[in-house]
C-alpha positions as CSV (number, residue, x, y, z in Angstrom):
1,X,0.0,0.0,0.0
2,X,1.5,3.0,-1.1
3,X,-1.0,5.5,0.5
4,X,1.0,7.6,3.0
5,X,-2.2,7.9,4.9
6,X,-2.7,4.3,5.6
7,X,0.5,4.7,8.3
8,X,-2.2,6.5,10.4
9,X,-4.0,3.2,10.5
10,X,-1.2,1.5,11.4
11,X,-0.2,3.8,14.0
12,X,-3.4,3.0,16.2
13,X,-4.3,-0.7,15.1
14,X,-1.2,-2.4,16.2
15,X,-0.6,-5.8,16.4
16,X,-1.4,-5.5,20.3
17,X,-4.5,-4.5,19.1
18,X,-5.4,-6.7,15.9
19,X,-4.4,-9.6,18.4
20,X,-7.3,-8.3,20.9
21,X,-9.5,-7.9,18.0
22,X,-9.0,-11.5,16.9
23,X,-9.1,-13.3,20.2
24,X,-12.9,-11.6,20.9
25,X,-16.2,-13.3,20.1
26,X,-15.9,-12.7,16.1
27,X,-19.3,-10.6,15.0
28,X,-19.2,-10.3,11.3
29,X,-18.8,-6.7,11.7
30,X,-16.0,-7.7,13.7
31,X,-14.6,-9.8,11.3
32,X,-15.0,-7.3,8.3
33,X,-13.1,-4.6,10.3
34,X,-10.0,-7.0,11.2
35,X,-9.9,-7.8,7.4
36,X,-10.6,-4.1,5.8
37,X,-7.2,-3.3,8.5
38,X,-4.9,-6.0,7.8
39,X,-6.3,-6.9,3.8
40,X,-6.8,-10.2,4.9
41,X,-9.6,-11.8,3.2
42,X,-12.1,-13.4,6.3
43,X,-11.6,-17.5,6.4
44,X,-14.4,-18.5,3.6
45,X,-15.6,-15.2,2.1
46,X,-13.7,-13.0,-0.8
47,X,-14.5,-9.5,-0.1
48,X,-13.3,-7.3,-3.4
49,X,-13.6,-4.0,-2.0
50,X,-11.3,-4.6,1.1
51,X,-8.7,-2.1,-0.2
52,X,-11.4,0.7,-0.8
53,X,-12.6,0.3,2.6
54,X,-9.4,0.8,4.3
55,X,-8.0,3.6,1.9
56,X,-11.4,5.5,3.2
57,X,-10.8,4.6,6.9
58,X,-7.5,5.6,7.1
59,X,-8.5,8.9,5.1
60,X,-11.2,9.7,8.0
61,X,-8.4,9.4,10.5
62,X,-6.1,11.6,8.9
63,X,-8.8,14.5,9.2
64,X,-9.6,13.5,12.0
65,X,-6.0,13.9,13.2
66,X,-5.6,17.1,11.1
67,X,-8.2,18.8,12.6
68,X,-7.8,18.0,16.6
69,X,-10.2,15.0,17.3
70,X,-7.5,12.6,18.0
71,X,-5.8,14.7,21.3
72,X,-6.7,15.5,24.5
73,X,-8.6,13.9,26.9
74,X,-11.9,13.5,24.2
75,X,-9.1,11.7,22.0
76,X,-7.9,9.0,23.9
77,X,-11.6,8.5,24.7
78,X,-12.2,8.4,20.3
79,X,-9.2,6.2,20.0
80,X,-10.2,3.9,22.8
81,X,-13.3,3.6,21.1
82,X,-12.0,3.5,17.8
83,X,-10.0,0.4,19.2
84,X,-12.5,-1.3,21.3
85,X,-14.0,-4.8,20.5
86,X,-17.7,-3.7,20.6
87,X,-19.0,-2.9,17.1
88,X,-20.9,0.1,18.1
89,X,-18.2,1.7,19.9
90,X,-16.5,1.4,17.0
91,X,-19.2,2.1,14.3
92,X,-19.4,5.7,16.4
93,X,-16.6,6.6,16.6
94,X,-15.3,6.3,12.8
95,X,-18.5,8.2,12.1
96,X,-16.9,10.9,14.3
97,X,-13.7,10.6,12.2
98,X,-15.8,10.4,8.4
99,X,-18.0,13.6,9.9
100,X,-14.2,15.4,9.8
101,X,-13.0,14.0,6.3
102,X,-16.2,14.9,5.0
103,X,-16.6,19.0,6.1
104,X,-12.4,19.5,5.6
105,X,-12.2,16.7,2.5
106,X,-15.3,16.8,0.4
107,X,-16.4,20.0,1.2
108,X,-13.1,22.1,1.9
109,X,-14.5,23.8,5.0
110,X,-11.8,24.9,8.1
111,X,-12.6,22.5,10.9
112,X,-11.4,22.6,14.3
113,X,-12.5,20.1,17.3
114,X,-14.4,20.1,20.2
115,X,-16.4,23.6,20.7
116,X,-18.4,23.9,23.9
117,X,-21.9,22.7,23.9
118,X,-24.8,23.5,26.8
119,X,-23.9,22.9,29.7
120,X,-21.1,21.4,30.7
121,X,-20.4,18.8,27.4
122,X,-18.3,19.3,24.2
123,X,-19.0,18.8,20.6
124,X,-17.4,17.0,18.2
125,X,-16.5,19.8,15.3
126,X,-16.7,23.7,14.7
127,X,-16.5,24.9,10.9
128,X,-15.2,28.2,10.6
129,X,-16.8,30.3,8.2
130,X,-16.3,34.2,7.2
131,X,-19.8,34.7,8.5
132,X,-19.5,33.4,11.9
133,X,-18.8,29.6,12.9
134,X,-21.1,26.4,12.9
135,X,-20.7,23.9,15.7
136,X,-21.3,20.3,15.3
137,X,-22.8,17.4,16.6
138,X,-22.4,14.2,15.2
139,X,-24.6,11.2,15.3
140,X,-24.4,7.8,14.1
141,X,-27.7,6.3,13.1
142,X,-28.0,2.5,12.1
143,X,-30.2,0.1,10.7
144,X,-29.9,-2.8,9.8
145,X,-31.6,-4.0,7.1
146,X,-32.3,-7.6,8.1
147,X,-32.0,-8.5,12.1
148,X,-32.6,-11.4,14.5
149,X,-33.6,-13.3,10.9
150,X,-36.5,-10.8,10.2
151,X,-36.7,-8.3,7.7
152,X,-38.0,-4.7,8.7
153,X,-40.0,-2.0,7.5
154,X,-38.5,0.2,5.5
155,X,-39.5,3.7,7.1
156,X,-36.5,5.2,8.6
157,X,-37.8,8.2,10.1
158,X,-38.0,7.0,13.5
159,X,-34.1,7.0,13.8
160,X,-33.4,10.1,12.8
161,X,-35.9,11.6,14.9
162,X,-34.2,9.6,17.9
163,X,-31.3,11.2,16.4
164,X,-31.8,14.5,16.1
165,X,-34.0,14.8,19.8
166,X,-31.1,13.4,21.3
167,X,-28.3,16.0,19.4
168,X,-30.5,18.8,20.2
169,X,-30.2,18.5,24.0
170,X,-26.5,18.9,23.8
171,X,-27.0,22.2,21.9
172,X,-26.8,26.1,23.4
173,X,-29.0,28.7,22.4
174,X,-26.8,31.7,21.0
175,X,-24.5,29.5,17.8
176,X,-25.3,28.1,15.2
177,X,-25.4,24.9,15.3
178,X,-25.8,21.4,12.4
179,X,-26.5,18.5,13.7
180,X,-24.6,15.1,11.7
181,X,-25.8,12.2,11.2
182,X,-23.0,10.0,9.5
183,X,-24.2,6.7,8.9
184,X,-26.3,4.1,7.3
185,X,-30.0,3.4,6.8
186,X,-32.0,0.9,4.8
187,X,-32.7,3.0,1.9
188,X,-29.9,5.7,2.3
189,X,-31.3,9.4,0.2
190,X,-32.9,7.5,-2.1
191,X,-36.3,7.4,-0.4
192,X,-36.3,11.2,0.8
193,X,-39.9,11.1,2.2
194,X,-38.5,9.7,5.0
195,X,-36.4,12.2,5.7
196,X,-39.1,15.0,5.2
197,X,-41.3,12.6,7.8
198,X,-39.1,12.7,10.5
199,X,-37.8,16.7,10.7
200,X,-41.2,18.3,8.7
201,X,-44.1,16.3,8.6
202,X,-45.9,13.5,6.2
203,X,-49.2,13.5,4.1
204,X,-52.4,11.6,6.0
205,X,-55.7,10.8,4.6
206,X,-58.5,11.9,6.8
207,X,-62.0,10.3,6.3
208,X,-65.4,12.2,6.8
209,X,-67.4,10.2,9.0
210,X,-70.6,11.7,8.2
211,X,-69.9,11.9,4.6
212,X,-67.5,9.7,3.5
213,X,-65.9,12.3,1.8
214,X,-61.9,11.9,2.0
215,X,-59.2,14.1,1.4
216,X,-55.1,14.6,1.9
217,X,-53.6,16.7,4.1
218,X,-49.6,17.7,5.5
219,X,-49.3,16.6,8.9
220,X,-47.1,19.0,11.1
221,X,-45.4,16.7,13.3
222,X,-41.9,16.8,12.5
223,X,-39.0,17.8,14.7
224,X,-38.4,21.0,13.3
225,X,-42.6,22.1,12.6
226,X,-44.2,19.9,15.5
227,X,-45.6,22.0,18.1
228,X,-46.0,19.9,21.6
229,X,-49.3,20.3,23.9
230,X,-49.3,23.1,25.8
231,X,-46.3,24.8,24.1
232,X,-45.5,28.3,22.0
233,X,-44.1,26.7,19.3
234,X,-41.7,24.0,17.9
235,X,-38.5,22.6,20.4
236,X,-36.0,22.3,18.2
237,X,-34.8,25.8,17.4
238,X,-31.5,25.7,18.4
239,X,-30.5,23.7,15.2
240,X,-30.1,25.3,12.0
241,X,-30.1,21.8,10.1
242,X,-29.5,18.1,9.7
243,X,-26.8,16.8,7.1
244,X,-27.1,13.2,6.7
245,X,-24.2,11.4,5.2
246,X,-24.1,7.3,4.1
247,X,-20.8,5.7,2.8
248,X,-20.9,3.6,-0.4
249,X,-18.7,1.3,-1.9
250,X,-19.2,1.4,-5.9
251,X,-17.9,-1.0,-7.8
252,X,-16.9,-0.1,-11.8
253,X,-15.3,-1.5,-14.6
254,X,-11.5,0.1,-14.8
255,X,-9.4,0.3,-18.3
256,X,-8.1,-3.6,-18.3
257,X,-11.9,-4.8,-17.4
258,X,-11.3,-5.5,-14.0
259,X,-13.3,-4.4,-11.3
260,X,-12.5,-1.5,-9.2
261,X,-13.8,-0.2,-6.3
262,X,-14.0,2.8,-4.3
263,X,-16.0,4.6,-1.5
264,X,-18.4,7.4,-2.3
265,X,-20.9,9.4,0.2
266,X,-24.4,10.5,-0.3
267,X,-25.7,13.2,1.5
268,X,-28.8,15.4,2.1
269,X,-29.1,19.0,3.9
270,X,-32.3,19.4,5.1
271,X,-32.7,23.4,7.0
272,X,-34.9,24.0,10.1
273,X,-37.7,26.7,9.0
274,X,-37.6,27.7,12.9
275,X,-34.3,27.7,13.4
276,X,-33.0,30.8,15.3
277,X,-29.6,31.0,14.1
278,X,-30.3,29.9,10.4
279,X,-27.9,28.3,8.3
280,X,-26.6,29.4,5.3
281,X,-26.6,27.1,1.8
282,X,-23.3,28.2,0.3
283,X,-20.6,25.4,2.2
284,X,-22.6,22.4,1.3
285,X,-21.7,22.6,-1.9
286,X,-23.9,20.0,-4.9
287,X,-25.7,18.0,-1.6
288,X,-29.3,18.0,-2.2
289,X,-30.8,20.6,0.1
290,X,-34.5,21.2,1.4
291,X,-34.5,25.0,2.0
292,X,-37.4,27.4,2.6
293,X,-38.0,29.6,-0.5
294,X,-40.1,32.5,0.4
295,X,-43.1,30.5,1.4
296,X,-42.6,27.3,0.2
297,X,-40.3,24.2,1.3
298,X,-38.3,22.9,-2.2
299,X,-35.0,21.0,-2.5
300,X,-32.6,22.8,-4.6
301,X,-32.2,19.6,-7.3
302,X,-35.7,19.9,-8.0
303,X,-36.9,16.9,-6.1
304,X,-40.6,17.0,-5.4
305,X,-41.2,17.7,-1.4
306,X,-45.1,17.9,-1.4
307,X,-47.3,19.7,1.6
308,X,-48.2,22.9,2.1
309,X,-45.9,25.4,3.8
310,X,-45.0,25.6,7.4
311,X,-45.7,28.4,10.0
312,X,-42.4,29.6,10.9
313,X,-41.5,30.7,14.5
314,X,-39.9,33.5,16.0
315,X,-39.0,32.3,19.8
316,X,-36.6,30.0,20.6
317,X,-36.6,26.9,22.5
């Protein structure tokens, strides 16, 4: 391997490490990270995108070492995670690390680590911007597609409003503030109602009982429009927007015919209406957004969004 920035990956999986890795009870997620490290294809299987996987890994810890995530206090506890047996700890952690590749990589933003959050906790990432900074929180939503032997349904809105409830608490008042989510769901972008369900809102069909008379209406109860009993208006004001980003491996046909593969990232901006520190469009560069336009809600490729237009808010949370 030629890539300087694979040394990274040596650096914190040693062979101390890989041997602790090997000796515990070997999940297949388990067993795909040990071989995507060493390029060691698992006892049984032939995995062709092994090399991709690791050239992206290792590139998520150089930005995350680049940009501060990897000293400190919060660093040992990202490496021990990045290190640790348990998949999830794991899983998290590198979606800390791909969270930095992406904003200093893809999109060519200035990122430093661990701004201060409410209260007493720390954030992952600030992006420094002419116009005033953006502090980040990442999270790490997974689904898996098939579990315990049964297949489920394929709505993933009720993970990334988990997500986002649980981001928001960790959030102050006076920045602006995105919320992360760097990971993978059943569908990925390519079913975006889902995405509009969780944050805005979804269309419901409501029956006349007297008539029989039917009709389709935009339900409110998103994250960023829903407005609880007994409250002035939605909770979630403090964030200015969710960018949602799923790694792919794509596999094409290179100049001698073989096979080649490499990692890729789909992503979706979707902006709070109510936000009270709004955020701007300019630094996420071609990801598909869902901004407000004057009165309506639109994504800025055209996708159709559907429903009428939300009430926006003026107080905060």
């Amino acid at each position: 391997m030629n890539d300087p920035s694979v040394e990274v990956l040596r650096t914190l999986f040693t062979e101390q490490v890989l041997a602790r890795l090997r000796a515990a009870p070997p999940t297949d997620s388990l067993v795909y990270r040990v071989a995507a490290i060493t390029l060691t294809q698992p006892r049984g299987l032939y995995v062709p995108w092994l090399e991709a996987q690791r050239l992206a890994w290792s590139s998520y810890l150089v930005a995350a070492s680049d940009c501060g995530l990897l000293v400190g206090r919060f660093g040992r506890d990202l490496t021990a995670r990045l290190t640790h047996v348990d998949d999830e700890q794991f899983r998290s952690a590198m979606a800390e690390c791909q969270a930095a590749w992406y904003l200093r990589e893809k999109l060519g933003l200035a990122v430093s680590a661990r701004p201060p959050g409410k209260g007493a906790s720390e954030l992952e990432l600030l992006v420094k911007l002419p116009e005033g900074d953006i502090l980040v929180e990442v999270k790490s939503p997974l689904r898996v597609a098939i579990a315990d032997g049964a297949a489920h349904a394929l709505d993933d809105s009720d993970i990334l409003d988990r997500c986002l409830a649980d981001a928001s608490k960790q959030l102050r008042k006076g920045t602006r503030n995105l919320v992360m989510l760097v990971g993978r769901l059943t569908l990925g972008i390519h079913v975006r109602q889902f995405f509009v369900k969780a944050f805005y809102g979804a269309e419901k069909l409501l029956i006349s009982r007297e008539t029989r008379a039917s009709r389709i209406e935009f339900d409110l109860n998103g994250r960023f429009l829903k407005v609880w009993p007994g409250e002035d208006g939605p909770r979630h004001t403090r964030v200015g927007g969710v960018l949602f980003v799923q790694e792919n491996i794509r596999s094409s046909i290179g100049a001698d015919g073989d096979h080649v593969h490499r990692t890729d990232n789909d992503s979706l901006m979707l902006h709070n209406p109510n936000a009270i520190h709004p955020l701007p469009e300019g630094p996420w560069r071609e990801c598909p957004q869902l901004v407000l336009r004057g009165e309506v809600m639109e994504w800025t490729d055209g996708h159709p969004v559907g429903g009428p237009v939300p009430n926006r808010q003026s107080d905060g949370d």
